[in-house]
C-alpha positions in Angstrom: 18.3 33.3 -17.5 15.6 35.9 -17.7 13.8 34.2 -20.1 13.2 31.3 -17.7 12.3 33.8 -14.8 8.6 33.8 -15.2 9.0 29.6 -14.5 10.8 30.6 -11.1 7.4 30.6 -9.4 6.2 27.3 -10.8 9.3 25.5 -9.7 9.0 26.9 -6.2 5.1 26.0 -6.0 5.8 22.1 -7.6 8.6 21.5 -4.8 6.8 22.9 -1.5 5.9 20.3 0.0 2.0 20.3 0.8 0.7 20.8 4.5 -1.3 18.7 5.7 -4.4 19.6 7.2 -4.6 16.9 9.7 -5.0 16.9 13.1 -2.5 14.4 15.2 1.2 14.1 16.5 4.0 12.9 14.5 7.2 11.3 16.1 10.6 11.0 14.2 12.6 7.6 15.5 15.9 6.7 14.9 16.0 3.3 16.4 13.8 0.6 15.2 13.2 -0.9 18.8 12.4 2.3 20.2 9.9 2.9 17.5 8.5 -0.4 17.8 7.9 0.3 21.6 6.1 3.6 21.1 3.7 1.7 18.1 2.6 -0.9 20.6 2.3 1.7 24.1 0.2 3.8 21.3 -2.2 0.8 20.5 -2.6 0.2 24.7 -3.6 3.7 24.8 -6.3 2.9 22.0 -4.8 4.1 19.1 -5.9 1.7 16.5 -5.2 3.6 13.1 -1.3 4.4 12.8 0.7 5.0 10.3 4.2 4.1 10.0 6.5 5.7 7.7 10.1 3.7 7.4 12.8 3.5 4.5 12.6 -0.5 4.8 9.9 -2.9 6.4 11.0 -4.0 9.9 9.2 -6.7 11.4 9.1 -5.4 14.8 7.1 -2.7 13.3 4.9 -5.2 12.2 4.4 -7.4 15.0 3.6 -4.6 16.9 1.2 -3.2 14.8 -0.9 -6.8 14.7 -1.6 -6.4 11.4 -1.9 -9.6 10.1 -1.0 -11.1 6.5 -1.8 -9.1 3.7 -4.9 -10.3 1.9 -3.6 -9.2 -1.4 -2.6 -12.7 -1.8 -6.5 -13.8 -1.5 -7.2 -11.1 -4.4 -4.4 -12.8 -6.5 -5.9 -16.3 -6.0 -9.0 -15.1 -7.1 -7.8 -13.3 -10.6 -5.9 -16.0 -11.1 -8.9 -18.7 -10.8 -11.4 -16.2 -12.8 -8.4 -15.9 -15.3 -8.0 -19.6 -16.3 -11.9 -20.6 -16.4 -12.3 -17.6 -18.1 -9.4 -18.5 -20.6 -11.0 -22.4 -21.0 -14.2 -20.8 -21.5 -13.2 -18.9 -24.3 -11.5 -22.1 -26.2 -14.6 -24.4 -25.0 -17.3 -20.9 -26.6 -15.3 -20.5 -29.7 -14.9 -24.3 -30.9 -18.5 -24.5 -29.9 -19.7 -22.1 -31.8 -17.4 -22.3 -34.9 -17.3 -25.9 -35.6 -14.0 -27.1 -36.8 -13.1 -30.8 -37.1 -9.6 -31.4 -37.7 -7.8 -35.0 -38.3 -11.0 -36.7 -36.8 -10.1 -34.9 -33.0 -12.9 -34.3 -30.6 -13.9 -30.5 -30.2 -13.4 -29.7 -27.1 -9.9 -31.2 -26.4 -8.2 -30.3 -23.0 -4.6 -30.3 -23.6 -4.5 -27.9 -26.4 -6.8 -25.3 -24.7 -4.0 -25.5 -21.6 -1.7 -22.6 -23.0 -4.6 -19.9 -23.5 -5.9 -21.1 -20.1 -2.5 -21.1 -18.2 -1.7 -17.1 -20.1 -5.0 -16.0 -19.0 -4.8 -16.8 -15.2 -1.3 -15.4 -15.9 -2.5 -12.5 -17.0 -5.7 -11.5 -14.5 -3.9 -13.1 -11.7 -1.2 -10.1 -12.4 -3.6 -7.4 -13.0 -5.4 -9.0 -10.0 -2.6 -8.3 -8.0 -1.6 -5.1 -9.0 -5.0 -3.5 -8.5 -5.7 -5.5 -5.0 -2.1 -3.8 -4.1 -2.9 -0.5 -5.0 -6.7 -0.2 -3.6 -5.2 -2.0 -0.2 -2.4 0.6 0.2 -4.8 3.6 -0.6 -2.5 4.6 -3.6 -2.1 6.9 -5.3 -3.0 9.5 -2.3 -4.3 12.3 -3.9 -5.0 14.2 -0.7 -2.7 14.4 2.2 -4.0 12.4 5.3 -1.1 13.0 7.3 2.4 15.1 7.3 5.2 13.8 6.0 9.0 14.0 6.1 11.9 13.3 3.8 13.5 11.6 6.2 11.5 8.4 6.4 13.0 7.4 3.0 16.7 7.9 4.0 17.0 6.7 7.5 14.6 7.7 10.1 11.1 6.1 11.1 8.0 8.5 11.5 4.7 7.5 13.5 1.2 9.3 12.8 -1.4 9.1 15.1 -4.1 11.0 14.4 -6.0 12.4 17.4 -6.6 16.0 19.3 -7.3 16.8 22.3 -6.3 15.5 25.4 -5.3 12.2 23.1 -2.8 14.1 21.6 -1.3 15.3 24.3 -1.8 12.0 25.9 0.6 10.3 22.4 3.0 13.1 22.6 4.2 12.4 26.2 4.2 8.5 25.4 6.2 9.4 22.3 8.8 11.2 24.0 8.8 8.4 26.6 9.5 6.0 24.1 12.9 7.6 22.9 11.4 10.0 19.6 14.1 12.5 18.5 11.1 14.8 17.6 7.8 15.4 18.4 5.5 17.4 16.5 1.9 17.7 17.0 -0.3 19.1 14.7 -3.5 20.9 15.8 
């Protein structure tokens, strides 16, 4: 064991949990309804840009927070459509260019140019996707914008407002109103 003892440090630095720096209050819920309560008394108040930690999506949660369908779907659309003329263009450019005339067949022939065309929107559409998802959700966070707890992916809800001030004490008693189990605020 003592020859792993100088690592003992290093483990205990890699699992402390990073503090966050931000200024705000953070409630702990319970109960989806009360937390969906507090999120829309919090956007009366003003508060526009909450953050809602949960284990699962709730739609409460997400009624009350009025956000809207995700445009990520838009973003998909759009890899997918530059994908297939992209893929057509390459079969249409490369028969062009390198004439080949086989069993008397025109050159640029539709059907067979179908399966590159359909793989490519396939393929951008995805990649599309997976990068409109990831630049719409701000991943991966490399900085802390807000404290966070364990708890949110086992069984408890957290809501982040960030705010000081008389704001925060202004969220804090509305949080506690609303039925939180904690409050924290963090000046």
């Amino acid at each position: 064991m003592k020859i792993f003892a100088p690592l003992f440090p290093l483990i205990d630095k890699l699992n402390a949990v990073p503090r966050s720096t931000a200024r705000g209050v953070l409630g702990v819920y319970y109960y989806v309804d009360d937390a969906a309560a507090a999120v829309t008394a919090l956007r009366q108040l003003g508060h526009r840009d909450l953050r809602v930690y949960s284990p699962v999506p709730y739609h409460q949660i997400e009624r009350a927070l009025e956000q809207g369908p995700s445009v990520v779907r838009w973003v998909t659309l759009g890899g997918a459509l530059l994908g297939i003329t992209g893929g057509f263009a390459l079969c249409i450019y490369s028969v062009l260019a390198w004439p080949l005339v086989v069993g008397g067949k025109e050159l640029v022939s539709i059907p067979p140019f179908v399966v590159i065309g359909y793989e490519s929107m396939i393929l951008l559409g995805s990649l599309a996707n997976l990068l409109g998802m990831l630049a719409l959700t701000r991943l991966p966070e490399l900085k802390a914008t807000a404290p966070y707890d364990p708890r949110f992916t086992e069984d408890r809800i957290g809501i982040w407002v960030p705010c000081a001030g008389e704001a925060a004490t202004k969220a804090e008693a509305v949080m506690r109103g609303q039925g939180a189990e904690e409050v924290a605020v963090h000046a």
